[in-house]
C-alpha positions, 0 to 999 in steps of 0.5 A, a space after each residue: 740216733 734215737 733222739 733223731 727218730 724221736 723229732 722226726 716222728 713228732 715233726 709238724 706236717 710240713 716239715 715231714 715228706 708229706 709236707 714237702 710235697 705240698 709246699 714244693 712239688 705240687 706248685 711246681 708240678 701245677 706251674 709246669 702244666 699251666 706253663 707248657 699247655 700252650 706249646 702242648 696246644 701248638 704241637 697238637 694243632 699242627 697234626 690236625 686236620 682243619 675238619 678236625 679242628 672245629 669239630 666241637 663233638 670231639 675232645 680239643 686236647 687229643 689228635 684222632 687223625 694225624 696230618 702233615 698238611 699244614 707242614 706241607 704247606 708252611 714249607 712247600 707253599 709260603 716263604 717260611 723256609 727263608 
């Protein structure tokens, strides 16, 4: 069992925990984001007002009065729903 803790400590950087999430974890956590931003995007712009929408003086990325217009009118107003 010594000889275990020996390798391990002298082990190269990536082959430690340290290693592990450079090679593995973050691609993939960098990969989920750039995947999921668009539907992230689609969901957020949905319960947007349309004055909030090209209001440039406010963050894109958050929602500061939620709506449900535009569901309203997707389901209530167009063939959609067909």
């Amino acid at each position: 069992m010594a000889t275990v803790a020996r390798r391990r400590s002298g082990a190269p950087l990536m082959e430690r925990g340290l290693g592990r999430w450079i090679r593995i974890y973050i691609p993939i956590a960098f990969f989920l984001v750039i995947t999921l931003f668009p539907f992230y995007w689609m969901a957020v712009t949905t319960f947007k007002s349309p004055s909030e929408l090209f209001n440039f003086n406010q963050s894109p990325l958050f929602v500061q009065q939620p709506t449900l217009e535009h569901w309203k009118q997707l389901l209530l107003h167009t063939n959609f729903p067909r």
